[in-house]
C-alpha positions as CSV (number, residue, x, y, z in Angstrom):
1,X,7.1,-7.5,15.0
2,X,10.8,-6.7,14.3
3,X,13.4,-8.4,16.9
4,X,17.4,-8.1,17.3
5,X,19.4,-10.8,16.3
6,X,20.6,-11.2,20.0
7,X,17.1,-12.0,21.1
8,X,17.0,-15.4,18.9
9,X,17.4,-18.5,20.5
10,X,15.6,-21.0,23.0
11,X,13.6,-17.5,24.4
12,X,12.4,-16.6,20.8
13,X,8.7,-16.8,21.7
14,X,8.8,-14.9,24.7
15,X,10.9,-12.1,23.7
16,X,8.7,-11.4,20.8
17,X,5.9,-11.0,23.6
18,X,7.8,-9.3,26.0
19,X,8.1,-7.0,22.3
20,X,4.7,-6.6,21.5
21,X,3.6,-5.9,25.2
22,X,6.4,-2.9,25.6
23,X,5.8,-1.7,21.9
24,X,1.7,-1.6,21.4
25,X,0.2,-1.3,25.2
26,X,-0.8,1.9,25.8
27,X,-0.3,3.3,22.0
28,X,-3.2,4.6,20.0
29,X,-4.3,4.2,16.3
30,X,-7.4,5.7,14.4
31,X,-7.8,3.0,13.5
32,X,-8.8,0.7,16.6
33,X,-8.3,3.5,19.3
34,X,-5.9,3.4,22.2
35,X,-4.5,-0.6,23.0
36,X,-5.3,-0.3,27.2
37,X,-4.0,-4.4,27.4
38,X,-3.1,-7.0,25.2
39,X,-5.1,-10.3,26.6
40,X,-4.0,-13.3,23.9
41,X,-1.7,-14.3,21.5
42,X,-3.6,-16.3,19.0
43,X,-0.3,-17.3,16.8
44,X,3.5,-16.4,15.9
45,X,4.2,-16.9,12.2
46,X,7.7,-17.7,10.4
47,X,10.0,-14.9,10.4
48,X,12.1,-13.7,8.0
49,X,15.4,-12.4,8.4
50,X,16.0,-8.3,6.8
51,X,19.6,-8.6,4.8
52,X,19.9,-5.1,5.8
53,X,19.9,-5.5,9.4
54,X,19.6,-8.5,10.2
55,X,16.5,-8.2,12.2
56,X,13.8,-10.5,11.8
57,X,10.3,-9.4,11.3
58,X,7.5,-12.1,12.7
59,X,3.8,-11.9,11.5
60,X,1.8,-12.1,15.2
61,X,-1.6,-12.2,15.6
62,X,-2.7,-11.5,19.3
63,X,-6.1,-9.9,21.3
64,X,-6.4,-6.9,22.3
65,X,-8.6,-4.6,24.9
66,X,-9.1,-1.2,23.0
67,X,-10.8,2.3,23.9
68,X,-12.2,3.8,21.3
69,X,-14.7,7.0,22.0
70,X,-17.1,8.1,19.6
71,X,-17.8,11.4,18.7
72,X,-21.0,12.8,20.9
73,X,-20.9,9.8,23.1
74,X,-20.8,10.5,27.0
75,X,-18.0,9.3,29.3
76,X,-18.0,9.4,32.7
77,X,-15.1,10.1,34.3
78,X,-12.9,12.0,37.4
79,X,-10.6,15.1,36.3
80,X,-7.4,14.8,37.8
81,X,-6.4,18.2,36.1
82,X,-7.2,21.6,34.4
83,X,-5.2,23.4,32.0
84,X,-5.8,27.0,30.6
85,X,-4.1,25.6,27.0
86,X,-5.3,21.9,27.1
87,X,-8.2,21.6,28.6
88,X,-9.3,19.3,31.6
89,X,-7.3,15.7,31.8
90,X,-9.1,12.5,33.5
91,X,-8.4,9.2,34.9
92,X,-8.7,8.1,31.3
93,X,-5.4,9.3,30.4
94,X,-5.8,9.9,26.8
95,X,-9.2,12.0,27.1
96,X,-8.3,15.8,26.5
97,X,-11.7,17.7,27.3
98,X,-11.5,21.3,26.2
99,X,-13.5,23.8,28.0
């Protein structure tokens, strides 16, 4: 995680998770699939200050909920809309059903 200088200090620890929640809930990776909450942080390394900025990047190592759908598998789900060019949305928010 990268942080502004003007969030060092005494609040260190919970800016950088005030960070991580606004920056990786709700984002999605192929890797892992889409981050729906972020349940633990399991540990905030050293950071080290960027000369060029003056940001400091922290390793952080933390546990996540993720949804990741498999190609064929079934969902169950309500469809909140239909779109001629996208398809049908659901409740699932990132689930893009093309008809």
């Amino acid at each position: 995680m990268q942080l502004h200088p003007r969030h060092f200090g005494r609040n260190l620890r919970e800016n950088l998770v005030s960070k991580l929640l606004k920056d990786v809930e709700g984002t999605c990776s192929g890797r892992h699939g889409f981050v729906v909450a972020i349940t633990g942080i399991e540990s905030v390394g050293k950071g080290l200050i960027r000369d060029e900025t003056g940001f400091a990047t922290f390793p952080v190592k933390y546990q996540c909920v993720v949804f990741r759908p498999f190609k064929g598998e079934i969902l169950e789900a309500v469809v909140t809309m239909v779109n001629k060019k996208l398809g049908a949305c659901s409740n699932l928010q990132v689930l893009y059903i093309n008809l």
